[in-house]
N, C-alpha and C positions, 0 to 999 in steps of 0.2 A: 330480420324479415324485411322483403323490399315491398315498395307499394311502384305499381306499375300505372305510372300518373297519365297515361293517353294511350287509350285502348279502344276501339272498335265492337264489342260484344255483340253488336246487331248485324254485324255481317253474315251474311246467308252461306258465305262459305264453312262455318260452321255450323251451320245446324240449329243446332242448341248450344246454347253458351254453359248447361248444366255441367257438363265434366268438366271445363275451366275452371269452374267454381269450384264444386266440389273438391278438386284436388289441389285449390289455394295453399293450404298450409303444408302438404308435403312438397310444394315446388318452390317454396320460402317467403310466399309472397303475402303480406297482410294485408292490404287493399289495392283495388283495380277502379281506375273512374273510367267508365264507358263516356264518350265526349262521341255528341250529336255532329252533324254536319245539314241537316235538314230537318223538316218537320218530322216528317217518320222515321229517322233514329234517334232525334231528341226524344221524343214519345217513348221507343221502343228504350233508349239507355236509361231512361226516366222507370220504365216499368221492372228493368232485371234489378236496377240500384232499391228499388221497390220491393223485392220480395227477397233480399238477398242483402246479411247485416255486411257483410266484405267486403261488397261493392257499391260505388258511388256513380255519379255523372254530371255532365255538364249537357248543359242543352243551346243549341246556338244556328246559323245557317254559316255554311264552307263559302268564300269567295265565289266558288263555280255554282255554287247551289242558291247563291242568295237574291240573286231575279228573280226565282220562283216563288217568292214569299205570297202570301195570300194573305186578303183580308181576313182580320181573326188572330194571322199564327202572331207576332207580335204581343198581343194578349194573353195568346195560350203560352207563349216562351215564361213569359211574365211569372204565370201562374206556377208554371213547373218550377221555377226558378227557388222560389218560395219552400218549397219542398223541405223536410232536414235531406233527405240525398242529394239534393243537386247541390253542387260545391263551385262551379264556378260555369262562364258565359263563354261559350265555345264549342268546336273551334272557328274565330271569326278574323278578318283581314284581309289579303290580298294576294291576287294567284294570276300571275302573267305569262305561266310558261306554254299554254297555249297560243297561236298565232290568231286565233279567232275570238281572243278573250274581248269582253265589254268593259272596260275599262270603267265607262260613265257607270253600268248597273253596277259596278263592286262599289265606285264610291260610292254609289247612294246609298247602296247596302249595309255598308261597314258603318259612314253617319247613322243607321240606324240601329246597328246593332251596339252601336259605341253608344248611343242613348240607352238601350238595353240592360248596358253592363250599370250605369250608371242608377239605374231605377231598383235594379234587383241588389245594387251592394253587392256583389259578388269580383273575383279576380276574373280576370278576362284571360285568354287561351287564344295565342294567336299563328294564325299559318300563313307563313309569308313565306312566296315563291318565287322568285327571280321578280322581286319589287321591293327588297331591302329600303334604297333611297325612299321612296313614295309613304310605306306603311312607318316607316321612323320620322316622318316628318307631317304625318297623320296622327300619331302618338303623340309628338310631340307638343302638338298644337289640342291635342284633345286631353292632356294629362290630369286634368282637372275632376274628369269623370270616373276616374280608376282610384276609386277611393281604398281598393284593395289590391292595387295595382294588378299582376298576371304573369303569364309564362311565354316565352316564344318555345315555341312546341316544334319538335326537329328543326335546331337549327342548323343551319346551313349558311348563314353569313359570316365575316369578315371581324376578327378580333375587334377591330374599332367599332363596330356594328354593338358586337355585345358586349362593350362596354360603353356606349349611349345609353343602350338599356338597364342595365345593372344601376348606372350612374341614375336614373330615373323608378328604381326599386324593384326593378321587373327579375322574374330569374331567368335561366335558361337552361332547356332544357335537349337532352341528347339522343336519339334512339339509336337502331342497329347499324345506320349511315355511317358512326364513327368507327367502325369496325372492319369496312370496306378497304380494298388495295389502295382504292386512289382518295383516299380520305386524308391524306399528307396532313391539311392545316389544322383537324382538328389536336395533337397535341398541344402547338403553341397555344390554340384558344382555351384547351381544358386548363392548360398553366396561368394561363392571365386571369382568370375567375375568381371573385371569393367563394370560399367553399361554401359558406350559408347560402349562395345565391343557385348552386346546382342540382339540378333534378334526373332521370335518367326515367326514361317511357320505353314501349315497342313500337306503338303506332301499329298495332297489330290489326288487318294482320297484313300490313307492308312492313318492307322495310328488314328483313328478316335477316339477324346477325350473323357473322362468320360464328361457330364453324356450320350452323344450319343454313345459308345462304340456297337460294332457290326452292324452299321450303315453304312450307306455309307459317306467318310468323302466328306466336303466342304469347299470352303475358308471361308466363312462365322463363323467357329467354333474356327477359330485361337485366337478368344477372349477367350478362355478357358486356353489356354498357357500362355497370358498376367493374366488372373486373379487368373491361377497360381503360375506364378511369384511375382504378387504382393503379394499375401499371406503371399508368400515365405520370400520375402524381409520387408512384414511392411512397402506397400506402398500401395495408390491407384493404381486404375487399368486405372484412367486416365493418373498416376502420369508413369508408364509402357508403357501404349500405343506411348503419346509422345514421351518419349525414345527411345521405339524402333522403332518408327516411322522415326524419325530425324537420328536411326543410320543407317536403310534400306536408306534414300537418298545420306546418307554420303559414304556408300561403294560402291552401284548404281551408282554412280554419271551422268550416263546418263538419269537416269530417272529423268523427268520435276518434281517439285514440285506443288500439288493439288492447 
């Protein structure tokens, strides 16, 4: 059974995230962490991981999202945090692919959500988007706070990149992106990893794998990433699953075991 470690459940394109759930176990899947980007999907991933024993969350503000913080939500982040469902601080870091980004409000954001990670004891869940250089040498200088170190969540960096990271405890993690025509680099990078350090997510509902590509993504498709990988690797796809199953609880570590 896979666990689909960054997922969206508060997206309005669905609805109701009820039938996701519901049909968890015949789509192979034994946990789903819904991962905040704002105050209102932190709340909202906080309340499905809340009424539903499958599902977990992380609660956090997105780079693009995170000037809008308000007096209060730091406190209220705090409190969810605390939670037994929230499992880790995310997703938090740095998003440049805009031309209009505020550079100054990410950092000040990210120093404060890197305080965050550090108050709550939780692993950190990071989105880095054409600012590789910048957020690994923000990491790098703030290492001391990640007492449970974290994940970079769809990566899309540079072999050397993730293996800074690795070298510093962190794993990384793969969605439907490696599935893509023009996804060339991510074999060498799947090959250079230790395999305890690899996770596989949908980022649902972006991101949405060959062979459902222009579809709307689900957790249910993250099997596509593990089968993947195992291609990749010259392994089975059960032989992947487990792995990264086993490494999703090992960095989670709040989240129950199925």
């Amino acid at each position: 059974m896979l666990i689909d470690t960054h997922a969206h459940l508060t997206d309005e394109r669905y609805g109701s995230p009820d039938g996701i759930i519901a049909s968890m176990k015949a789509d192979g899947l034994e946990r789903i962490i819904s991962v905040g980007f704002d105050m209102a999907s932190s709340v909202g991933a906080h309340k499905i991981a809340s009424e539903n024993d499958d599902v977990y969350c992380a609660v956090g503000f997105h780079p693009s999202d995170v000037g809008d913080m308000k007096d209060g939500d730091y406190n209220e982040l705090l409190r969810l945090s605390k939670s037994d469902k929230c499992v880790a601080i995310g997703e938090i870091g740095l998003d440049y692919h805009y031309p209009d980004t505020n550079k100054q409000a990410q950092y000040k954001g990210l120093e404060t959500m890197f305080e965050l990670v550090k108050e709550a004891e939780l692993p950190a869940i990071f989105h880095i988007r054409d600012a590789d250089g910048d957020m690994l040498e923000r990491v790098k200088t703030n290492r001391d706070k990640f007492v449970k170190t974290g994940v970079v969540h769809c990566f899309s960096g540079s072999e050397e990149t993730a293996k800074a990271y690795v070298d510093m405890g962190f794993y990384i993690s793969f969605t439907g992106a490696i599935t893509f025509k023009n996804a060339a680099k991510f074999p060498g990078i799947i090959k250079s990893l230790p395999l305890e350090r690899l996770l596989v997510e949908t980022d649902c509902p972006y991101l949405t794998p060959v062979p459902h590509r222009g579809e709307l993504n689900y957790p249910k498709y993250v099997k596509y990433q593990a089968m993947y990988i195992a291609g990749v690797l010259g392994k089975s796809t059960e032989e992947i699953t487990e792995i990264t199953t086993e490494n999703a609880y090992r960095l989670f570590s709040k989240m129950k075991r199925a």
